[in-house]
C-alpha positions as CSV (number, residue, x, y, z in Angstrom):
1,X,-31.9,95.2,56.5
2,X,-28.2,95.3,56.1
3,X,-26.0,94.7,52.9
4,X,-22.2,94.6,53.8
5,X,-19.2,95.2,52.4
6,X,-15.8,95.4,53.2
7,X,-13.0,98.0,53.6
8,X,-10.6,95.4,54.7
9,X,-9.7,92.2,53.7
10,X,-10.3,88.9,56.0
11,X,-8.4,87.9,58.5
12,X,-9.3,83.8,59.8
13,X,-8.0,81.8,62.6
14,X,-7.4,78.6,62.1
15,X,-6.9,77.4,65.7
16,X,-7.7,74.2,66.3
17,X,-9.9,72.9,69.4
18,X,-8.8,69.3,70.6
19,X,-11.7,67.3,70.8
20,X,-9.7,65.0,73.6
21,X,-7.8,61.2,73.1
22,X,-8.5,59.3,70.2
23,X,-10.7,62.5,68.5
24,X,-10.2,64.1,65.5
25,X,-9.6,68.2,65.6
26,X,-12.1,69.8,64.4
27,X,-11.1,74.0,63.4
28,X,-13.2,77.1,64.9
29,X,-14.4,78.0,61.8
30,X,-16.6,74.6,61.5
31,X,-17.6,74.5,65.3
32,X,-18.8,78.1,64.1
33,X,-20.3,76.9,61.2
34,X,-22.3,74.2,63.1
35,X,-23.2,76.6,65.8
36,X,-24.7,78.7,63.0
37,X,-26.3,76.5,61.3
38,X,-28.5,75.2,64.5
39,X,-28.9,78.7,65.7
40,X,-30.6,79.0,62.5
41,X,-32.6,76.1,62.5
42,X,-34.3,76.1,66.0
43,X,-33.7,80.1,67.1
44,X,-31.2,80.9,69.5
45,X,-33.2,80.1,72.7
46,X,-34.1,76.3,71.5
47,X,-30.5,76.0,70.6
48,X,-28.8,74.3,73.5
49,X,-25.0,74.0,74.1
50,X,-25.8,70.4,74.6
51,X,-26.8,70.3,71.0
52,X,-24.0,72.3,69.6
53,X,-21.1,69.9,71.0
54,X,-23.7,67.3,69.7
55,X,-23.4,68.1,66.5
56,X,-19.4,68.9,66.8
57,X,-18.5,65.8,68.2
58,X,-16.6,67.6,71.0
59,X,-17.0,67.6,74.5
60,X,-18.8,71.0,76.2
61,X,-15.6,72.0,78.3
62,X,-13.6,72.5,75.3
63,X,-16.1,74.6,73.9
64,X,-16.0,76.4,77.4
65,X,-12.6,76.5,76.8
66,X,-12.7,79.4,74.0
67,X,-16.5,80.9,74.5
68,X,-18.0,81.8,78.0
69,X,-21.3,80.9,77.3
70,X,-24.2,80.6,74.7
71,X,-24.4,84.1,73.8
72,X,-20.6,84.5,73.0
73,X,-21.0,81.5,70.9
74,X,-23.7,82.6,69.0
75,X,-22.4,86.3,68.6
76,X,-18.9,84.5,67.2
77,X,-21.1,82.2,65.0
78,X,-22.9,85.3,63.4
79,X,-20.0,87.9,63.3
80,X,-17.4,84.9,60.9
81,X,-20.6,84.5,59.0
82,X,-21.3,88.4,57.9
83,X,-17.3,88.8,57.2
84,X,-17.6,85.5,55.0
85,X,-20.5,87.2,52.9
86,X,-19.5,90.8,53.0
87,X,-18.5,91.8,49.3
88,X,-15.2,93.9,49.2
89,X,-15.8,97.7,48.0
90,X,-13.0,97.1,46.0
91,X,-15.4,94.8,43.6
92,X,-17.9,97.1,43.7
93,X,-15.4,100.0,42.4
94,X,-14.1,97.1,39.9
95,X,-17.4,97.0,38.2
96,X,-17.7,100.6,37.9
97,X,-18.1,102.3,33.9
98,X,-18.3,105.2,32.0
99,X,-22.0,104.3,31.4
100,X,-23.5,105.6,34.6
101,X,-26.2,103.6,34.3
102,X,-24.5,100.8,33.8
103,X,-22.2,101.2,36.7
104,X,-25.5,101.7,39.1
105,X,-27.0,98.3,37.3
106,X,-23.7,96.5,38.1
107,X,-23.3,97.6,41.5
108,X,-27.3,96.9,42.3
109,X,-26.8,93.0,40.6
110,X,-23.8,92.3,42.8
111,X,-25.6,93.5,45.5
112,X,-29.0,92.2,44.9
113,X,-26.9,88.4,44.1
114,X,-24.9,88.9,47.4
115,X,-28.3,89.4,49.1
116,X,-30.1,86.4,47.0
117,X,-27.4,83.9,47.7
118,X,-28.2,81.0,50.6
119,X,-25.8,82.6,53.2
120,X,-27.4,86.3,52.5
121,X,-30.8,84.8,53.2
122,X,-29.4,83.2,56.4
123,X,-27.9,86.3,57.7
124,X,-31.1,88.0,57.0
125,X,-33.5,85.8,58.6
126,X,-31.3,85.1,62.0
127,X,-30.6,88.7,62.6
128,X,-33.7,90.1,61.8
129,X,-35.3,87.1,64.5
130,X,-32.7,88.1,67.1
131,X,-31.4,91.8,66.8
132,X,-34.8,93.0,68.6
133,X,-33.3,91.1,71.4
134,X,-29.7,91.9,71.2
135,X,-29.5,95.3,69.7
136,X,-25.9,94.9,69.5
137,X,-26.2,92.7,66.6
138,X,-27.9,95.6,64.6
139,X,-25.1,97.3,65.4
140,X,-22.1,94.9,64.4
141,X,-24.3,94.7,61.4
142,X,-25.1,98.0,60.7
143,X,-21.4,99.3,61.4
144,X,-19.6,96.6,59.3
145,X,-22.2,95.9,56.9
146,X,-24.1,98.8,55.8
147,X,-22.2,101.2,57.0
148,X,-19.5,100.5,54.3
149,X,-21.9,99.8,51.7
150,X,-23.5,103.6,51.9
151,X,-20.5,105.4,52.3
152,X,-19.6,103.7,49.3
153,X,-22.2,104.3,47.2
154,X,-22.9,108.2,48.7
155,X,-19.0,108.5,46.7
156,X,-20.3,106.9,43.8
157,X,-23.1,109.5,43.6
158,X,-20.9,112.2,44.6
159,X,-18.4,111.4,41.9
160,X,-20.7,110.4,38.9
161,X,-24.0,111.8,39.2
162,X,-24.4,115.8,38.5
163,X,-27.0,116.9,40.9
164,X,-26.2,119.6,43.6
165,X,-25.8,118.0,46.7
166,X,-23.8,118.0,50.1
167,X,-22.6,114.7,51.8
168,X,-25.2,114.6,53.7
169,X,-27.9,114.8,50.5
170,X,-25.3,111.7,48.7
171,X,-25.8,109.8,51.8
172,X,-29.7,110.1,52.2
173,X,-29.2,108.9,48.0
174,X,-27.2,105.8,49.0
175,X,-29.7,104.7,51.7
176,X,-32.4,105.5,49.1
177,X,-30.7,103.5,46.2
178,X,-29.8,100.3,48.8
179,X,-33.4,100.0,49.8
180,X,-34.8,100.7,46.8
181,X,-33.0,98.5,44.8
182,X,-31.9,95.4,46.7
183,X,-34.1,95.2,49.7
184,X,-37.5,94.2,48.1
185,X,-36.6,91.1,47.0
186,X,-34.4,89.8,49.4
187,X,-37.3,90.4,51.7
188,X,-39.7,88.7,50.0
189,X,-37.2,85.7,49.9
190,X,-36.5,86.0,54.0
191,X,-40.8,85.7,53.8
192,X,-40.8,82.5,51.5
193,X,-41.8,84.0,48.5
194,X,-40.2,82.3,45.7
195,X,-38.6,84.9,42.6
196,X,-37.3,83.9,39.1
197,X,-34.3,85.1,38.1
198,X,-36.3,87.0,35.7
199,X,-38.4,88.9,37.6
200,X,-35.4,90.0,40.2
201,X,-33.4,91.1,37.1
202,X,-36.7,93.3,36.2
203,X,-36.8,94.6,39.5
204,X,-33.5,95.5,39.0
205,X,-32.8,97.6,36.3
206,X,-36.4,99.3,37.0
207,X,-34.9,100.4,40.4
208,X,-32.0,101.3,39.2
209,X,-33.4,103.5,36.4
210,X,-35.9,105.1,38.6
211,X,-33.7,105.8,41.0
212,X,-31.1,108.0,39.0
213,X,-33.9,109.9,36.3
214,X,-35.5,110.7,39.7
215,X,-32.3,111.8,41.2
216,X,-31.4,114.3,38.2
217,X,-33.5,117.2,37.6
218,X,-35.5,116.7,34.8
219,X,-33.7,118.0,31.6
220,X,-30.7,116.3,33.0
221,X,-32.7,113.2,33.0
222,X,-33.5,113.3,29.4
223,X,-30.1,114.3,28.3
224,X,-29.0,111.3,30.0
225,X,-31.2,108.6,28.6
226,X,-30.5,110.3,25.2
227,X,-32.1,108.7,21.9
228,X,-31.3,105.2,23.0
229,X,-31.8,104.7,26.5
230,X,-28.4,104.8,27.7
231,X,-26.6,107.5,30.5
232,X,-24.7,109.9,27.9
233,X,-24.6,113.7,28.3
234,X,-26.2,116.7,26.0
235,X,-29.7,117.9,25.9
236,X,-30.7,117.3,22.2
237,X,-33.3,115.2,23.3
238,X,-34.2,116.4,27.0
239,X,-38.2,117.2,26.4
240,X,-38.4,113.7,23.6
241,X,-37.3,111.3,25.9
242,X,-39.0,112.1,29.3
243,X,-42.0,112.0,28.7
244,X,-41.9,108.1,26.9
245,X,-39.3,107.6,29.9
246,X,-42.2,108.5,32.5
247,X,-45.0,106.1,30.9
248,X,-42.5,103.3,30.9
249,X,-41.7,104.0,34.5
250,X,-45.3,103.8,34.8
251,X,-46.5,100.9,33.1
252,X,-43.6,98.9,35.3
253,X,-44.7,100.2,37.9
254,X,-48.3,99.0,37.4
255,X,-46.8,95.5,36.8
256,X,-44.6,95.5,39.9
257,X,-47.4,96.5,41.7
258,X,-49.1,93.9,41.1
259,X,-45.9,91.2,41.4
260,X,-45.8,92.6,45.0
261,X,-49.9,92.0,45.6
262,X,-49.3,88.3,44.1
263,X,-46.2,87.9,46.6
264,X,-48.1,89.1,49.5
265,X,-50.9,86.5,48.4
266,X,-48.1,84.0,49.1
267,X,-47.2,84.8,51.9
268,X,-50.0,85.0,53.4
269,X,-51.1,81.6,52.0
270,X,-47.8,80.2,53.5
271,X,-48.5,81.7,56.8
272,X,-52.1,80.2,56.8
273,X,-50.1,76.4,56.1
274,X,-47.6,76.6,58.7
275,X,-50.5,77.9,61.0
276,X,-52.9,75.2,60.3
């Protein structure tokens, strides 16, 4: 699973291929964009250049012209399509508070959306089908996508949440926050499983919270949530608030329990359809 951001901002070409006499051009970015979206459609090996130039309207030596073969083509496709969905760091640090838990909720929504969205569900099913056989899409992914994303959030954690760590510890806390927070559901959408706005924003803001009163020790927890449930500092009300803290981490966690059982039920009912 990889959720991207960006360090830098986007740089497009908008060359133009010539489609020959009496064509219209037609830019790189859409012959991308149709590559992609039959790569995505029929898997990269049922995809056929033939197709491709098809669907383009251009003829197969001008798409010869700019990629060497198939593989370059798809690899191009893939690579505009992760810088197009990447979400600049610099929104993430624009959403940030004084509210920790706030900031940890905004930055989990904007990444759980980013996931959600068509193109995130694209990007997730195509390179999950094809990185096993080209592992150096898992690593374009990895090293432009996630890569960005932890080290941003291991300075988050650094910066706004007191627990003694090194970078190292930050960074095993941003791999830990990424997965727990935005890569359930956005698996369970790659699987068909169909989730309500509702229930993702649930999901959400129980990650979130159970991610940062599990990160801080435990009278820092309940100094945090203080008397009304929000991240503020001081321990008036560190042994009050745990303990009603922990049985409403436990009661959602009975009841996402059992939202993951039902989704597996689908999935495995939508696996028995497309097998039948």
């Amino acid at each position: 699973m990889n959720v991207a951001v960006s360090t830098r901002g986007k740089s497009k070409s908008n060359h133009k291929l010539r489609q020959g006499p009496g064509r219209p051009t037609l830019t790189n970015e859409e012959l991308l964009d149709k590559a992609l979206d039959l790569f995505l459609e029929n898997g990269f090996e049922r995809t056929t250049i033939d197709a491709i130039t098809a669907s383009a309207g251009m003829a197969k030596r001008t798409v010869y012209l700019r990629y060497s073969d198939k593989t370059a083509l798809f690899k191009a496709a893939l690579q505009r399509a992760i810088e197009d969905w990447i979400v600049p760091v610099e929104r993430l640090r624009a959403a940030e508070s004084d509210d920790v838990e706030e900031t940890l909720l905004r930055v989990g929504q904007i990444l759980m959306e980013n996931l959600m969205s068509p193109a995130g569900l694209r990007l997730l099913r195509i390179t999950n089908a094809e990185s096993a056989r080209m592992p150096e899409i898992g690593a374009y992914t990895t090293q432009n996508g996630t890569g960005p994303t932890i080290a941003y959030l291991a300075d988050l954690i650094q910066r706004r949440i007191p627990f003694r760590s090194d970078i190292a510890d930050a960074q095993e806390a941003a791999f830990a926050f990424l997965y727990l927070v935005a890569c359930g559901p956005a698996t369970m959408a790659a699987w068909g499983v169909v989730l309500d706005a509702a229930a993702i924003d649930r999901h959400t803001q129980y990650c979130v919270r159970l991610f940062l009163y599990g990160l801080l020790p435990r009278e820092a927890a309940g100094a945090a949530r203080g008397a009304n449930g929000s991240a503020q500092s001081g321990p008036a009300h560190a042994e009050t608030n745990v303990p009603r803290s922990q049985q409403a981490l436990e009661t959602e966690n009975r009841r996402l329990k059992k939202l993951l059982l039902d989704s597996m039920l689908q999935v495995a009912a939508l696996k028995e359809r497309q097998g039948s």
